[in-house]
N, CA, C and O atoms as a Tinker XYZ file with bonds, in Angstrom:
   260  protein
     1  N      0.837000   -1.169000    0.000000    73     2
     2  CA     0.000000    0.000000    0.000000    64     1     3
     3  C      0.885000    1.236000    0.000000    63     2     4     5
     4  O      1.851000    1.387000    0.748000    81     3
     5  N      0.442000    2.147000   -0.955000    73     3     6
     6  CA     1.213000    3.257000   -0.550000    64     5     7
     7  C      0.062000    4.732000   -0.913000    63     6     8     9
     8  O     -0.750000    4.871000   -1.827000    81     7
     9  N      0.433000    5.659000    0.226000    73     7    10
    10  CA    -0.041000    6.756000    0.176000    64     9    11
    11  C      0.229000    7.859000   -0.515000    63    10    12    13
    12  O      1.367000    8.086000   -0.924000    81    11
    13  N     -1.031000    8.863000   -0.773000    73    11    14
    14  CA    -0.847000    9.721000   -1.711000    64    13    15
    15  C     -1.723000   10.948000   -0.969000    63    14    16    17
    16  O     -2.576000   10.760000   -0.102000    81    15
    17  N     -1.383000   12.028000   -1.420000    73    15    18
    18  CA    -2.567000   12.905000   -1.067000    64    17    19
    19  C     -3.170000   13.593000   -1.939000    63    18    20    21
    20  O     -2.774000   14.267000   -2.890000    81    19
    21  N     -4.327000   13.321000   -1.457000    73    19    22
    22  CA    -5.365000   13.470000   -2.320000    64    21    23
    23  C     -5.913000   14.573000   -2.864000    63    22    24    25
    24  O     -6.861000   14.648000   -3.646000    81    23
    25  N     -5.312000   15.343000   -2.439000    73    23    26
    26  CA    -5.785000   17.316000   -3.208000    64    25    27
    27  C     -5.062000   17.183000   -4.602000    63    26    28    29
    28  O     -5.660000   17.453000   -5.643000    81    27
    29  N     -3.625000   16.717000   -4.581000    73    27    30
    30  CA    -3.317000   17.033000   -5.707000    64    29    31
    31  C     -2.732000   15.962000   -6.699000    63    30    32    33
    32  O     -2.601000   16.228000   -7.893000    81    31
    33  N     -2.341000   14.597000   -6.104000    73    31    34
    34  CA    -1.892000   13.859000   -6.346000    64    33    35
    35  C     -2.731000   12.270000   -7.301000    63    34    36    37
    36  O     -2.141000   11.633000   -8.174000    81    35
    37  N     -4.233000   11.953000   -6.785000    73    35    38
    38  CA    -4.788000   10.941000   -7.516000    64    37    39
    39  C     -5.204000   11.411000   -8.824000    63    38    40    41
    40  O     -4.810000   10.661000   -9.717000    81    39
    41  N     -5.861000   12.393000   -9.218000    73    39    42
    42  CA    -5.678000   12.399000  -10.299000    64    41    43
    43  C     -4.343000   12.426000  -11.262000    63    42    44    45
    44  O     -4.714000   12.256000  -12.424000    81    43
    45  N     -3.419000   12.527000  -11.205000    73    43    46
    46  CA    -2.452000   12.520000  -11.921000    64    45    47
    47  C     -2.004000   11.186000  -11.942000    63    46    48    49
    48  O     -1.641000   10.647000  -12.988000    81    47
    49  N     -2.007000   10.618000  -10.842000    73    47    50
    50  CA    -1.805000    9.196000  -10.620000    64    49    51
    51  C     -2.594000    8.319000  -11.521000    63    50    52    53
    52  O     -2.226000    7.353000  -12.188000    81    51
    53  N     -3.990000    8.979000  -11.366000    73    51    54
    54  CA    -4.983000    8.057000  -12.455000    64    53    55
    55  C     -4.972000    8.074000  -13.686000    63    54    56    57
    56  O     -5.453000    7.164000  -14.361000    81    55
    57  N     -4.280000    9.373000  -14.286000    73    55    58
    58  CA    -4.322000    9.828000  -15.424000    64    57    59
    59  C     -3.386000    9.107000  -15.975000    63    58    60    61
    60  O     -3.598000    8.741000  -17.131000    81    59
    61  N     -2.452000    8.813000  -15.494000    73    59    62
    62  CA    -1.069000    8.407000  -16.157000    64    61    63
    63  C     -0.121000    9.534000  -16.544000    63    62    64    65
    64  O      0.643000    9.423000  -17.504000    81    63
    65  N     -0.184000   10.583000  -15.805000    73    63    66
    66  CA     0.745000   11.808000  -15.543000    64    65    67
    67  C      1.779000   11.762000  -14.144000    63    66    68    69
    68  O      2.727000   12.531000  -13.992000    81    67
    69  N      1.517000   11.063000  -13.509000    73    67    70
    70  CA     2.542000   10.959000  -12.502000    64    69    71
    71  C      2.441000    9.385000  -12.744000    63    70    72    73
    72  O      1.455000    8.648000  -12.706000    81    71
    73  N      4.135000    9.041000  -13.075000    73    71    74
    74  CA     4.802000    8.029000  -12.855000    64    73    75
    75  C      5.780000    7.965000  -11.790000    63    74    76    77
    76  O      6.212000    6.819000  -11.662000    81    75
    77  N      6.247000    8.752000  -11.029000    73    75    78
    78  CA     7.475000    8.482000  -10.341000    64    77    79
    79  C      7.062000    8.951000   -8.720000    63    78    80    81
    80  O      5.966000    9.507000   -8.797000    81    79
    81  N      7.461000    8.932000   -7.531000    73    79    82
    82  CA     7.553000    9.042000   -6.404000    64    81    83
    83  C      8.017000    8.973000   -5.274000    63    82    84    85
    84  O      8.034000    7.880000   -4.708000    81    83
    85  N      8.513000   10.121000   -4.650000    73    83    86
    86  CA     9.428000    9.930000   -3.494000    64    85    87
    87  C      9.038000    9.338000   -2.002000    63    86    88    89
    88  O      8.061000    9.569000   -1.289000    81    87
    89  N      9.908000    8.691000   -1.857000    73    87    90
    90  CA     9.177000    8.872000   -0.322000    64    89    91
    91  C     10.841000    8.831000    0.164000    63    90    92    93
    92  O     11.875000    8.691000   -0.490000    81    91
    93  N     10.524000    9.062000    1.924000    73    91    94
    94  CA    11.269000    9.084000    2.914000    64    93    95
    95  C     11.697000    8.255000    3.746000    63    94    96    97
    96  O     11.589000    8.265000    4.973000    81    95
    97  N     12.436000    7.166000    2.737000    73    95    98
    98  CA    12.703000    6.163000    3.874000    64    97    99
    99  C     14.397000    5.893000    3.844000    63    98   100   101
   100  O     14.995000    6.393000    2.891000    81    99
   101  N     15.059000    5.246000    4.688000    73    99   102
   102  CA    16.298000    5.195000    5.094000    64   101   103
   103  C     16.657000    4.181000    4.152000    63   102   104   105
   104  O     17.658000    4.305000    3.447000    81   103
   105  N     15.477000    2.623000    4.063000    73   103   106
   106  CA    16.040000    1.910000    3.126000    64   105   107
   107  C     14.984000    1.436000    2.435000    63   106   108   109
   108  O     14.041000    1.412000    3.226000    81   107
   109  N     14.452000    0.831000    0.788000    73   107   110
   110  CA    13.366000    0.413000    0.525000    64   109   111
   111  C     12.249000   -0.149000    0.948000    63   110   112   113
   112  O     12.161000   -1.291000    0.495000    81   111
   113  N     11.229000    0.191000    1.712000    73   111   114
   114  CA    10.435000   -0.645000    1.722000    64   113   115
   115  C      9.418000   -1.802000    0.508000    63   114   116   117
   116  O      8.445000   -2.333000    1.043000    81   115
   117  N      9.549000   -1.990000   -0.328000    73   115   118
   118  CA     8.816000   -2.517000   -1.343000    64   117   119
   119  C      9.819000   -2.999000   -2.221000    63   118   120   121
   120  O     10.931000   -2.529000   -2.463000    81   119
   121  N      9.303000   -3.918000   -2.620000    73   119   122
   122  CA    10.309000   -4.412000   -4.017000    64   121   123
   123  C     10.404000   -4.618000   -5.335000    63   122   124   125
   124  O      9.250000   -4.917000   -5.641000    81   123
   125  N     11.093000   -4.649000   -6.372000    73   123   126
   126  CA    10.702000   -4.029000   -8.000000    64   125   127
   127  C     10.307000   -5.506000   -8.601000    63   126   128   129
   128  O     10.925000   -6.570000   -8.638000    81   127
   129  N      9.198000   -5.163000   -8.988000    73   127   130
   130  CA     8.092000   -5.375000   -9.934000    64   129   131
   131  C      6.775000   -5.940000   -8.659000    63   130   132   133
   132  O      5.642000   -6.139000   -9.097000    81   131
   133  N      6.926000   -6.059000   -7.823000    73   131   134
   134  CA     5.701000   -5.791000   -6.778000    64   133   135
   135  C      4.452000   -4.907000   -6.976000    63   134   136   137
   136  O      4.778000   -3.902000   -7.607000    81   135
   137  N      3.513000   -4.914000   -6.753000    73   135   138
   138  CA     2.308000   -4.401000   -6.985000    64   137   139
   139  C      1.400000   -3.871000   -5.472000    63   138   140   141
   140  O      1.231000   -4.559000   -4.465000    81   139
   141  N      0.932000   -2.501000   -5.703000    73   139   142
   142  CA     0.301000   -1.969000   -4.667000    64   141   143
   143  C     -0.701000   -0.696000   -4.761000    63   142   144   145
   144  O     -0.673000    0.346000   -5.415000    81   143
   145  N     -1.811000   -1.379000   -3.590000    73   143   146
   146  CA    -2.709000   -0.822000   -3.947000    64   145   147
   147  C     -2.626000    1.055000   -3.529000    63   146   148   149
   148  O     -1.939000    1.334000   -2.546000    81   147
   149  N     -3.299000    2.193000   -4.264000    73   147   150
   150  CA    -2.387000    3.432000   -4.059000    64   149   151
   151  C     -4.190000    3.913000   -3.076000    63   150   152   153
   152  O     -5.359000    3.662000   -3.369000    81   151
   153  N     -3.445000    4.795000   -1.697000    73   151   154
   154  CA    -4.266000    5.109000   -0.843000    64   153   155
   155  C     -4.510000    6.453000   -0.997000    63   154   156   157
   156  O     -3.729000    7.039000   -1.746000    81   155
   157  N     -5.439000    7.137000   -0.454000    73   155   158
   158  CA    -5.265000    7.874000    0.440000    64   157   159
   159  C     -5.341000    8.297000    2.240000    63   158   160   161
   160  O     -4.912000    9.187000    2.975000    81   159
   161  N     -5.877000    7.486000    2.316000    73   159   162
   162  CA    -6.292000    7.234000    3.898000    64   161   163
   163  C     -5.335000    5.203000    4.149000    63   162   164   165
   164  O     -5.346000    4.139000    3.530000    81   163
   165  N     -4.657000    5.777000    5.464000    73   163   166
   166  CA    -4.454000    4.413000    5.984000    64   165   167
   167  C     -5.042000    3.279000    5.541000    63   166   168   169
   168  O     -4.889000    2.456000    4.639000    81   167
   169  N     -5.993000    3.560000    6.746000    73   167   170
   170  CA    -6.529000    2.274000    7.053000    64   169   171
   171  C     -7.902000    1.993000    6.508000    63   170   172   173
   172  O     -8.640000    1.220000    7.118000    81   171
   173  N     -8.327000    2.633000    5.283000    73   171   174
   174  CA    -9.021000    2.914000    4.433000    64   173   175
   175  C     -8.966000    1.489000    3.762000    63   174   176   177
   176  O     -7.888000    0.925000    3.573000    81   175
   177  N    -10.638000    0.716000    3.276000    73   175   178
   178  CA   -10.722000   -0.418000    2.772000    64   177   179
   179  C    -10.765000    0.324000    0.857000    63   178   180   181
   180  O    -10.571000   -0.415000   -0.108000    81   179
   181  N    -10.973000    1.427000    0.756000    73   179   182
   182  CA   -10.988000    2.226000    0.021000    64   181   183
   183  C     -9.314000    2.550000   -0.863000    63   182   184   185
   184  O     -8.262000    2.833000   -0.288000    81   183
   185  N     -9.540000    2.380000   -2.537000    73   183   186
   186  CA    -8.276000    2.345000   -2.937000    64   185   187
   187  C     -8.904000    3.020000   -4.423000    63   186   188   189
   188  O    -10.017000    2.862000   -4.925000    81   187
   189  N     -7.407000    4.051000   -5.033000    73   187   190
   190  CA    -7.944000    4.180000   -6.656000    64   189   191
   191  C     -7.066000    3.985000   -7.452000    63   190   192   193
   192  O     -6.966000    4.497000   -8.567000    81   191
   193  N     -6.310000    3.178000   -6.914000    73   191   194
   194  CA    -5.196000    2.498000   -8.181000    64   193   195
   195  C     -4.262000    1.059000   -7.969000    63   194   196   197
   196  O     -3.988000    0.746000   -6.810000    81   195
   197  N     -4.008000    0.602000   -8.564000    73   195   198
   198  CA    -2.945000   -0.400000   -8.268000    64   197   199
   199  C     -1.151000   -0.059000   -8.973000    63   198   200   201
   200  O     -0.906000   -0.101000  -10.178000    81   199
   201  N     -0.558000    0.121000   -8.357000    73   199   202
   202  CA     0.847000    1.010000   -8.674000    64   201   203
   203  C      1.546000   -0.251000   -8.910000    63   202   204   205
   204  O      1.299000   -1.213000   -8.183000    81   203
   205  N      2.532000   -0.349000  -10.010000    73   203   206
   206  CA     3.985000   -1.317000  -10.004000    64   205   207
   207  C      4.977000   -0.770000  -10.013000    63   206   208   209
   208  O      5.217000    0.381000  -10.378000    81   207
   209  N      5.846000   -1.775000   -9.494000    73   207   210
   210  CA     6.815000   -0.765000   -9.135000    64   209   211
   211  C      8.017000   -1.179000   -9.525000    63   210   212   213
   212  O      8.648000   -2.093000   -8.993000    81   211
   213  N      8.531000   -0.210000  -10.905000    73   211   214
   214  CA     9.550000   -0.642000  -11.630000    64   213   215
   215  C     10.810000   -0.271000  -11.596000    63   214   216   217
   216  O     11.616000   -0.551000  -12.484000    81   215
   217  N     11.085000    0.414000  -10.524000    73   215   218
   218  CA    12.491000    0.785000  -10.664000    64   217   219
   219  C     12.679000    1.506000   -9.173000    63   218   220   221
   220  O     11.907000    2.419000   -8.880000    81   219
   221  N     13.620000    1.128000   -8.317000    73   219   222
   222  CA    14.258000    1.979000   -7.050000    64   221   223
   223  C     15.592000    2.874000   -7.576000    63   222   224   225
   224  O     16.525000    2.537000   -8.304000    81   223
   225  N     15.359000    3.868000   -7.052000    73   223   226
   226  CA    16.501000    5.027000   -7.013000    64   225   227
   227  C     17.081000    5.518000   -5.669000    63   226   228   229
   228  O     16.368000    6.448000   -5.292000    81   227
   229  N     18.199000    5.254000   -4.678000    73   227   230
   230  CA    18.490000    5.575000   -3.709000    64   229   231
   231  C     19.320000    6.898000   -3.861000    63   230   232   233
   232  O     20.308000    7.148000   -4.551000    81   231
   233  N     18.537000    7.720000   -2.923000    73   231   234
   234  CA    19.335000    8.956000   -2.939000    64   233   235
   235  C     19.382000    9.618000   -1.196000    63   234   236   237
   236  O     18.778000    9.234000   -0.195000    81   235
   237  N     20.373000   10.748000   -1.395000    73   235   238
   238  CA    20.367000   11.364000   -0.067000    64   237   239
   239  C     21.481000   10.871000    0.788000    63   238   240   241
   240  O     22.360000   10.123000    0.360000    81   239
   241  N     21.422000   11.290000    1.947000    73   239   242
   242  CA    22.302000   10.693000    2.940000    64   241   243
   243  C     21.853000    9.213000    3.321000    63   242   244   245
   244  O     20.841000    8.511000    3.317000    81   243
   245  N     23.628000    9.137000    3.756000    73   243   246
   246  CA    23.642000    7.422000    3.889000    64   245   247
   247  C     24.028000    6.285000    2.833000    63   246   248   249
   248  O     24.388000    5.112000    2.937000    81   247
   249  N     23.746000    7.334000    1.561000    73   247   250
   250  CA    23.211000    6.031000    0.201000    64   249   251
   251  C     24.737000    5.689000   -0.579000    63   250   252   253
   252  O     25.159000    6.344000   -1.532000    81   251
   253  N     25.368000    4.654000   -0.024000    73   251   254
   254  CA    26.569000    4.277000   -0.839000    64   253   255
   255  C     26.823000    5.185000   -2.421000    63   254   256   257
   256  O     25.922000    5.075000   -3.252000    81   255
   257  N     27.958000    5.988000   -2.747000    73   255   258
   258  CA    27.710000    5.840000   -4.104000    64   257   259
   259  C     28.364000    5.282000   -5.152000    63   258   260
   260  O     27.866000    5.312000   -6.278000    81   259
């Protein structure tokens, strides 16, 4: 599952205008070619996309280069 917010972000998501996305983590959570359903609310049984996920990019501090 991964979150989005929803003012500005599902539609583009739905559209097929946003492909890519950051998040904030120290090390991957998810793994490439895995599949997930895209939120906006937690714990929401409620979903409007299914995301794959084709490629990790590590950046920032910490990240070997």
């Amino acid at each position: 599952m991964l979150l989005f917010k929803p003012s500005y972000h599902v539609e583009a998501v739905i559209l097929g205008r946003k492909t890519q996305t950051r998040r904030n983590w120290k090390k991957p959570r998810v793994k490439i070619g895995s599949r997930h359903l895209a939120k906006t609310v937690m714990l929401s049984p409620v979903w409007f996309a299914r995301v794959e996920l084709l490629n990790i990019v590590l950046k920032g501090e910490g990240v070997p280069a």
